[in-house]
KEFITI-737701 format. One record per residue: x, z, y of N, C-alpha, C, O in turn; residue in one letter. Coordinates in steps of 0.2 Angstrom, whole numbers, plus 5000, padded with zeros to 4 digits. Layout:
residues N
XZYXZYXZYXZYA;...
END
This chain:
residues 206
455349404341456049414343456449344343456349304338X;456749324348457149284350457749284348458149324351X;458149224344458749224342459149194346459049134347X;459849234350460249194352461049174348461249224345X;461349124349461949104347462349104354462249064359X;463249164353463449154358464249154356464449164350X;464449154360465349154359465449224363465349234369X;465749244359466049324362466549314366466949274363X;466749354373467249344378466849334384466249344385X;467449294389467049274395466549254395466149284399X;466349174391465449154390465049214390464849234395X;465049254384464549314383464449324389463949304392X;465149354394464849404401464549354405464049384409X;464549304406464449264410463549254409463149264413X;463549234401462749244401462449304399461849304398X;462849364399462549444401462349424408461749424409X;462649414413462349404419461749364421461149384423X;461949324421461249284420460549294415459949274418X;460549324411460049364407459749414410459249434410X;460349444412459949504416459649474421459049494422X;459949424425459349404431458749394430458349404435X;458649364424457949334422457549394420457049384417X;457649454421457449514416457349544409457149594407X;457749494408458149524399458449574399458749574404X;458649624396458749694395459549664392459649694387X;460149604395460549604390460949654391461449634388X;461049704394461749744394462149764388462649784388X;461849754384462149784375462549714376462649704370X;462749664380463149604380463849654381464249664377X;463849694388464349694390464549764386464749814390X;464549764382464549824379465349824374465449774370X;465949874374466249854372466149864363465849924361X;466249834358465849834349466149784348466349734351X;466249814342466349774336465749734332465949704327X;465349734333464449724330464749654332465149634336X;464449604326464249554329463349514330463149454331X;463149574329462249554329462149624335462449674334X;461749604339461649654343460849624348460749574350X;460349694349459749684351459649734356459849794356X;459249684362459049714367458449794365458149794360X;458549834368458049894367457549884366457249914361X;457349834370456449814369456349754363455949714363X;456849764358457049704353456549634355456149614351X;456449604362456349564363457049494361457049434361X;457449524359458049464360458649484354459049534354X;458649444349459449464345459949404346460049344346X;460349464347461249414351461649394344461749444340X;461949344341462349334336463149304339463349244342X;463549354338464149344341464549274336464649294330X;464749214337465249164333465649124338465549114344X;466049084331466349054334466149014340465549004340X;466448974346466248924351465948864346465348834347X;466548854339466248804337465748794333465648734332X;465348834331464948884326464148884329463648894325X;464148874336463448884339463248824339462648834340X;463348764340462648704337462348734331461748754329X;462948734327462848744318462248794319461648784316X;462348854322461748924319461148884324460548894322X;461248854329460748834332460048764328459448774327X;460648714326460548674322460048684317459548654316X;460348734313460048774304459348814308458948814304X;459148834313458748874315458948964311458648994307X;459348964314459649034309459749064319459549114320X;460049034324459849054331459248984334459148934332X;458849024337458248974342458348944348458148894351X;459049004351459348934357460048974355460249014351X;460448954360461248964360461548924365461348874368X;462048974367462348954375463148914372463548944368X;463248854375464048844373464248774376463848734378X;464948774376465348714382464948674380464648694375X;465048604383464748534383465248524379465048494375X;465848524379466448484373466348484368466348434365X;466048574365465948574359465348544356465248534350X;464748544361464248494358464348424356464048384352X;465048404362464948314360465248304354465148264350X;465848364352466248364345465748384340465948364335X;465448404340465048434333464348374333464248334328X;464048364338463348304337462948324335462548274332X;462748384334462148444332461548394333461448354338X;461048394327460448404330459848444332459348474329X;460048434342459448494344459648474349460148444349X;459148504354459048494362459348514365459548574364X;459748494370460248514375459548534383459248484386X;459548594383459248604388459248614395458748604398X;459748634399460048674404460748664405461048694401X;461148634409461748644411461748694417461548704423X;462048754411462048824415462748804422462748854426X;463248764423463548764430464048824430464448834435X;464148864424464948894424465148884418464848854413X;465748924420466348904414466448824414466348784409X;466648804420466548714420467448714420467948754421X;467548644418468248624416468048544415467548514417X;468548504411468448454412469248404404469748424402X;468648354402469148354392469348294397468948264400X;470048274397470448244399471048184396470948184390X;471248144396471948124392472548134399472448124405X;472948154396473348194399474148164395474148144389X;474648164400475248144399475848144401475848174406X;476348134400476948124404476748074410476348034408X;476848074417476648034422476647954421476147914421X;477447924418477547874417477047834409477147784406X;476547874409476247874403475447834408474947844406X;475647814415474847824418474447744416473847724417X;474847704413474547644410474447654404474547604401X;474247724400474147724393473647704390473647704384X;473147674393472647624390472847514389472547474386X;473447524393473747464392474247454385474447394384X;474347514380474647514377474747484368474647534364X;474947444366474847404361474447444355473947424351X;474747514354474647564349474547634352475047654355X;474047674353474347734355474247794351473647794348X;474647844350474547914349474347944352474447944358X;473547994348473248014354473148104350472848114345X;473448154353473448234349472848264353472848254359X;472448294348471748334349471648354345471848354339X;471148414348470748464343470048424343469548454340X;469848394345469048344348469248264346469348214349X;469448284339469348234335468648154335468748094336X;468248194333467448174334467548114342467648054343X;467548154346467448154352467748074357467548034360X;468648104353469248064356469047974351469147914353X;468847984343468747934342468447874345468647814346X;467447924346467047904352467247854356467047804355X;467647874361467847874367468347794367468147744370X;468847804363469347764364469047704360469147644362X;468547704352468547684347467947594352467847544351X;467847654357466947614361467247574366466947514367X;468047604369468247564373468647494370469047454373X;468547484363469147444359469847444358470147394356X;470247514361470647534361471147544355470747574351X;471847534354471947524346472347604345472947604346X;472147654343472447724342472447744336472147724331X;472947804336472847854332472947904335473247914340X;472247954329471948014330472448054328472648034322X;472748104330473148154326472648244331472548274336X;472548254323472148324325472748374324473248374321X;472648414328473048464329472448544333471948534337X;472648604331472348654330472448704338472048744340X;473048674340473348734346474048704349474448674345X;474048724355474448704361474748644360475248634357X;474248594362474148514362474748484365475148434364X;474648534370475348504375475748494372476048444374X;476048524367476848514363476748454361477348434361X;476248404359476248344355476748304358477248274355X;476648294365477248234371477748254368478048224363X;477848314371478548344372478948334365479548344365X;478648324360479048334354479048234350479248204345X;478748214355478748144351478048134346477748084344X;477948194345477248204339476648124342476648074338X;476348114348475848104351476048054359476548064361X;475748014361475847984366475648014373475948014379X;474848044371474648064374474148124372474048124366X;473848164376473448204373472648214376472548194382X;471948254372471548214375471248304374471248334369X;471148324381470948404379470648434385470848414391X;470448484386470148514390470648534395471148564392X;470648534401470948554407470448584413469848554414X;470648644417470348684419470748694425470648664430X;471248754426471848744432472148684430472248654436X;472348664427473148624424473648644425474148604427X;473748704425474548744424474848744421475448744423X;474648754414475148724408475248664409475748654413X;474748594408475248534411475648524414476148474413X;475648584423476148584424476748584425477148554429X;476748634420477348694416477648644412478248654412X;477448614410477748554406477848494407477848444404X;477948494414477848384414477248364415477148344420X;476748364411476248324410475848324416476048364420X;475348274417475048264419474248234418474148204413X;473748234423473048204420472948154420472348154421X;473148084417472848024416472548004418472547954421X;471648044415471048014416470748064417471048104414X;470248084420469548144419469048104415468748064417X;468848124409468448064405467648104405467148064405X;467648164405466848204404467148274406467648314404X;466448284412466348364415466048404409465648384405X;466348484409466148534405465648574408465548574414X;465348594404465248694407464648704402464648654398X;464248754401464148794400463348784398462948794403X;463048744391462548724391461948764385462148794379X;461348764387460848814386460548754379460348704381X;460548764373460448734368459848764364459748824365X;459348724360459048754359458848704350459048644349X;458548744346458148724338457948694340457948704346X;457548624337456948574338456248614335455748614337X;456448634332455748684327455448734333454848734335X;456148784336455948834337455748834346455448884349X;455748794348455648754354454948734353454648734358X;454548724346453948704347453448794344452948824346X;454148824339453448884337453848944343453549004343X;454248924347454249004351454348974357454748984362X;453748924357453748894366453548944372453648934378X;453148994370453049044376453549094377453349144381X;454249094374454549104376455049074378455349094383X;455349034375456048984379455748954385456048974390X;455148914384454948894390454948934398455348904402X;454648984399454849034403455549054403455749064409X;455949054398456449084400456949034403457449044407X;456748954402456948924404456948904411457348894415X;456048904412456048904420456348964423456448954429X;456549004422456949084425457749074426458049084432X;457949044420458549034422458848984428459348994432X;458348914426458348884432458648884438459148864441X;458048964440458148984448459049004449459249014455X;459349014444459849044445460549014443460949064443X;460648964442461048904442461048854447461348804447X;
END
């Protein structure tokens, strides 16, 4: 049996579909439940429902053998394991984003920068020599400008409606997202007759 790590919601349905293409029995994905461990019929495959943030980790510990999850949250977490597959949905893009008059914010002696991709944001700015401050923050980023909190903010955008709902606008596009196919380093070598194939399968359909 094959362990997968996924995030419940949209992702799940998304790689219900895909799973079924490749001939995985996953309909027990689309299934409405409260379960958060659920198995195909032919118990070739067990699904572990968690957090987005949460699936390196089960993948990482070999507690899941692969796991499906954004590219944002792989570059924040820094897991060790194999990034195998850029599955090509749920794509978006981690941004700095601002008041417009804000569009020289890499010119700026000091800046405030509000994120939940703490990791990610220090990376980024810390590489360019850039003089900041990280201010982590949990939920609706966007408020950071609007309230004086933050200079600027560094977060995933997708329509950008809120942004526009607010003033803001997109700064920079700094790294594309979507929807990547992860796998154990262990489990990758003892359950190669399965990931492998499942791997070339998926392929076809991305």
């Amino acid at each position: 049996m094959l362990n997968v790590a996924l995030a419940k919601g949209r992702l799940a349905d998304s790689c219900a579909d895909i799973f079924i293409k490749c001939g995985i029995r996953a309909e027990v994905l689309k299934e409405e439940t409260r379960k958060l461990v659920l198995e195909t019929p032919d118990g070739r495959f067990r699904f572990f429902f968690v957090k987005p943030s949460d699936v390196p980790t089960y993948v990482e510990y070999g507690i899941a053998d692969i796991g499906i999850v954004g590219k944002d949250t792989l570059l924040e977490a820094g897991a060790d394991l194999y990034e195998m597959l850029d599955l090509k949905f749920e794509k978006c893009k981690l941004c700095v984003a601002g008041f417009p008059s804000r569009k020289n914010f890499n010119e700026a002696p000091h800046l405030r920068v509000a994120t939940k991709y703490v990791n990610t944001a220090k990376k980024l700015f810390y590489s360019r020599g850039e003089d900041v401050e990280i201010i982590k923050l949990n939920g609706s980023i966007e408020l950071a400008p609007l309230t004086g909190l933050a200079d600027v903010i560094f977060d995933i955008v997708q329509s950008g409606g809120t942004l526009r709902a607010n003033g803001l606008v997109v700064l920079e596009e700094v790294f594309d997202v979507s929807a990547r196919l992860v796998a154990n380093k262990v489990s990758l070598k003892t359950h190669a007759s399965e990931i492998l194939p499942l791997l070339a399968e998926m392929k076809k359909y991305v």
